[in-house]
C-alpha positions in Angstrom: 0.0 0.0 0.0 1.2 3.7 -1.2 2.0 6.1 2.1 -1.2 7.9 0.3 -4.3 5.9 0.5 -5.9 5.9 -2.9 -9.7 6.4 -2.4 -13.0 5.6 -5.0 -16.2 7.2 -3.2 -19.2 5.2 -4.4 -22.4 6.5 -3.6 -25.4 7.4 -5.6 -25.9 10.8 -4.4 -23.8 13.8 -5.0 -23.8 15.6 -2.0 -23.3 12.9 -0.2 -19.7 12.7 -2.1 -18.7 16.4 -2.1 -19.3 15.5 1.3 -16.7 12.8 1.7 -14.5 15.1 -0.3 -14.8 18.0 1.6 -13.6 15.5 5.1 -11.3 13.7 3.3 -9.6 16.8 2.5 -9.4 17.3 6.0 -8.5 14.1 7.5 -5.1 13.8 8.7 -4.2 10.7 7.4 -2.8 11.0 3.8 -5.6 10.5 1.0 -6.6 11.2 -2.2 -10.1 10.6 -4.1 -8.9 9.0 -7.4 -12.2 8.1 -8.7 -15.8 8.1 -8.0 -19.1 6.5 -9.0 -22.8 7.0 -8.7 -23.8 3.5 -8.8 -22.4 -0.5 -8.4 -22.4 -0.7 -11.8 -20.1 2.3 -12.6 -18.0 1.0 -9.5 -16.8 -2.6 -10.8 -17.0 -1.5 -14.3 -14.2 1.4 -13.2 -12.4 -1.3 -11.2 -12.2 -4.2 -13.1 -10.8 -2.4 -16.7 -7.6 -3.7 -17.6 -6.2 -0.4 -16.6 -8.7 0.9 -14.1 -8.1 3.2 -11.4 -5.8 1.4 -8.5 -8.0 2.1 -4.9 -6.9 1.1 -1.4 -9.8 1.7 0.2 -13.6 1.8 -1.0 -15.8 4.4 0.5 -19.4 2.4 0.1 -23.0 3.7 0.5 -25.4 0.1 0.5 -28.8 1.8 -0.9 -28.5 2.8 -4.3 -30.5 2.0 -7.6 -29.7 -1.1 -8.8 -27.2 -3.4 -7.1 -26.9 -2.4 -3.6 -23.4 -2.0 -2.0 -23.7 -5.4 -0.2 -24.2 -7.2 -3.9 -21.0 -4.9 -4.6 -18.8 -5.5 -1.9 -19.1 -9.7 -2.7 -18.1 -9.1 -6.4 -15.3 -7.0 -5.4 -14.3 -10.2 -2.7 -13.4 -12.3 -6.1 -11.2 -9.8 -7.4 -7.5 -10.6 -7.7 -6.8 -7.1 -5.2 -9.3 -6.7 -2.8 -9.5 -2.9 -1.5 -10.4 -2.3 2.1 -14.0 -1.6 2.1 -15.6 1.1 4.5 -19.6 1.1 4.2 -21.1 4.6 4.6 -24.7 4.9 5.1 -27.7 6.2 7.0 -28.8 2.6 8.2 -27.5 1.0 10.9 -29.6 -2.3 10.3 -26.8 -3.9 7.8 -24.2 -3.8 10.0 -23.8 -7.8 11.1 -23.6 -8.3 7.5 -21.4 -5.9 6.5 -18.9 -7.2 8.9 -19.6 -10.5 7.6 -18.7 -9.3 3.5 -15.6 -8.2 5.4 -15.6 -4.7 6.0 -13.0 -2.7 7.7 -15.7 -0.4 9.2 -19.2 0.8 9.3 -19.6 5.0 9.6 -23.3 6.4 9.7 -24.4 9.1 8.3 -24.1 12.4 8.5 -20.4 11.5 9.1 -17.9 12.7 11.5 -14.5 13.5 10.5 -13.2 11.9 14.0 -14.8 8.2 13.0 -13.7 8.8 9.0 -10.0 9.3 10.0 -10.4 6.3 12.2 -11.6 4.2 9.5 -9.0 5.0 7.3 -6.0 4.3 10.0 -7.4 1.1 10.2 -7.3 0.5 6.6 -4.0 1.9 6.8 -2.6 -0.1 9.7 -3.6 -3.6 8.9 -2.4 -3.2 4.8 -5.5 -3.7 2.9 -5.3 -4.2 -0.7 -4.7 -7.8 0.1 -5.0 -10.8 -2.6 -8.6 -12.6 -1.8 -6.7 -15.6 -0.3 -4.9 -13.3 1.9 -8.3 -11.6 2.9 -10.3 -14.8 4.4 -7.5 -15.6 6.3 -6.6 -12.1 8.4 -10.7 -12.3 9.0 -10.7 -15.5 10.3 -8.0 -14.4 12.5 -10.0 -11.3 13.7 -13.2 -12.5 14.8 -15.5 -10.2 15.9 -18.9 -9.6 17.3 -21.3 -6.4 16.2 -22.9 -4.3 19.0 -25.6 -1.7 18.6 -24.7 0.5 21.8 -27.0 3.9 22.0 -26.6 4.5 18.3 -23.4 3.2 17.7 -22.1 0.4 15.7 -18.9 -1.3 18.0 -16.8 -4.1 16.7 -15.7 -6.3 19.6 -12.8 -8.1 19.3 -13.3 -11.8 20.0 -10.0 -11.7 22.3 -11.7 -9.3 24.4 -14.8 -10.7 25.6 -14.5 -12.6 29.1 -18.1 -14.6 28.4 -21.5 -14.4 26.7 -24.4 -15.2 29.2 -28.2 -15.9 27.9 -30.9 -13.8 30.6 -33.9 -13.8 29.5 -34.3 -12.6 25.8 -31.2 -11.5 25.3 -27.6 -12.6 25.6 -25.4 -10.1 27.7 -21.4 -9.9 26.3 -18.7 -9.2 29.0 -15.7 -7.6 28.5 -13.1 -6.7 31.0 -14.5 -3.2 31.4 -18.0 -3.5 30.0 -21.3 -5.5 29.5 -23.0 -5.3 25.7 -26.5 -6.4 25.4 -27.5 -8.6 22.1 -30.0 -9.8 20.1 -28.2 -13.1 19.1 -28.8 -16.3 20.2 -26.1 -18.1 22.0 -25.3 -21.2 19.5 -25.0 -18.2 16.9 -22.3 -16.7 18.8 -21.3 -20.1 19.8 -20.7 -21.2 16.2 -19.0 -17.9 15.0 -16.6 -17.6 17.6 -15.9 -21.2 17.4 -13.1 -23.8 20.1 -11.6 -21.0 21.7 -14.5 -20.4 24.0 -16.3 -23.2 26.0 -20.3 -24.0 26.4 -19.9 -24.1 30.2 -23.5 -24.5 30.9 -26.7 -23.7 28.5 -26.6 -20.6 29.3 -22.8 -19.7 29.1 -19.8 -19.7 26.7 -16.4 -18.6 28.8 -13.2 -17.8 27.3 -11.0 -20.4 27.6 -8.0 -17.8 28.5 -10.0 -16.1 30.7 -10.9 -19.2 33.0 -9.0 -18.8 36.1 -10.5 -21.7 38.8 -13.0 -24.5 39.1 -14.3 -24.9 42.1 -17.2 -26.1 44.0 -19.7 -22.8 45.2 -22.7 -22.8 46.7 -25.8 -22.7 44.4 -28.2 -19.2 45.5 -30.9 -19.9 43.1 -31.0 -24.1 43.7 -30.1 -24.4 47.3 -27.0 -26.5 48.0 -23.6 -26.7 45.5 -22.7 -26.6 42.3 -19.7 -26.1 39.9 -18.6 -22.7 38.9 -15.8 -20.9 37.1 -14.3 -18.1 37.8 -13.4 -15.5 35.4 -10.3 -13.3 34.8 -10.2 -10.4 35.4 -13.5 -9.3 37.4 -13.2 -12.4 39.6 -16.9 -13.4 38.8 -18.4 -16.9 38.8 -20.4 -18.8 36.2 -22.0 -21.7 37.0 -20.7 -25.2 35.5 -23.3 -27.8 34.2 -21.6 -31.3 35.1 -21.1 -32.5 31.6 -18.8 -29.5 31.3 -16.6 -30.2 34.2 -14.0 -32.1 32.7 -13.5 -29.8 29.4 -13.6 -26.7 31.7 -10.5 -28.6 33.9 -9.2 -29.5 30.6 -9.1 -25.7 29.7 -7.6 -24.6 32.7 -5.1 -26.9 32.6 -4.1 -26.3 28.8 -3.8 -22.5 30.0 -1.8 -23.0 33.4 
């Protein structure tokens, strides 16, 4: 990647790009708009000439006439150079699946020039413009999981989340400093984070490197004792179906 990140805006209205331009031109990481495009169409047909224009990083609105940016950003996967791709739009409904066409990040509109330069250090910092190969594997290595907090689109990082708990309706996320509340079911998050957490009870998934003690505690809701864990940092406890004992010992053990 160039020092200067080489930036195609694609959106279908106007102002909406003088807009970009105008904070782009502002942003203190080096940049330069090298082409734009008013649909999906215009987009891959400017990117895939034998001598199109050469773009780092893919400013993206996802509503637009014809092919919407999603459709866009999964052609654009199959390409031999894959440009970091930054959605920019008013809705923040797409957001799980933006992350999940491999996104770097997901701004709402109207944009802030605080959030835009931090989108482009992070397409700067982790050297996009990968090859596609390249691409599947640094995601798989980032896992993460999307929160809506108060308006805001977060990306957790899966190495920072101490547990996922299911109360209720919802499934609470626990980092070392904060709680997240989401609308996914547990064997989703489950399945997407994959071996490196544990199903400690039907209700739980731990961390394995954040499982710090099995021990016997007594049971507040049932009466007597049961199995727990206890989680690094905060010190909390999580109760331990018996099925799980043995793979939760197993994962303390493997992290000792």
């Amino acid at each position: 990647m160039t020092e200067r990140l080489r930036i195609m805006i694609v959106d279908d209205e106007p102002l909406a790009r003088l807009r970009l331009k105008t904070l782009l031109a502002q942003a203190r990481v080096p940049n330069s708009v090298v082409a734009e495009a008013g649909d999906a169409a215009q987009a891959m047909t400017l990117l895939s000439q034998p001598q199109g224009v050469d773009v780092d990083v893919l400013l993206l609105d996802i509503q637009m006439p014809g092919a919407d940016g999603m459709r866009l950003a999964e052609r654009i996967r199959q390409m031999p150079r894959v440009p970091a791709i930054v959605f920019v739009t008013a809705h923040v409904e797409h957001a799980l699946r933006a992350f999940e066409v491999e996104a770097k990040d997901y701004l709402t509109k109207p944009v802030r020039l605080e959030r835009l330069e931090a989108a482009l250090t992070r397409c700067k910092v982790r050297g996009e413009g990968r090859t596609s190969a390249d691409a599947g594997t640094a995601v798989r290595g980032e896992s993460v999981v999307v929160v809506h907090d108060r308006g805001k689109v977060l990306r957790i990082p899966a190495d920072d989340i101490l547990y996922l708990k299911a109360e209720l309706k919802y499934v609470t996320l626990r980092t070392a400093t904060h709680s997240h509340v989401l609308d996914q079911s547990l064997s989703e998050l489950e399945q997407q984070l994959g071996a490196s957490f544990v199903r400690v009870h039907r209700n739980a998934l731990v961390a394995r490197s954040a499982m710090m003690a099995l021990a016997r505690r007594a049971d507040d809701e049932e009466g007597g004792e049961t199995w727990a864990v206890q989680v690094r940092p905060t010190g909390e406890w999580l109760v331990v179906s018996r099925r799980q004992v043995a793979a939760v010992r197993d994962a303390i053990a493997a992290g000792a």
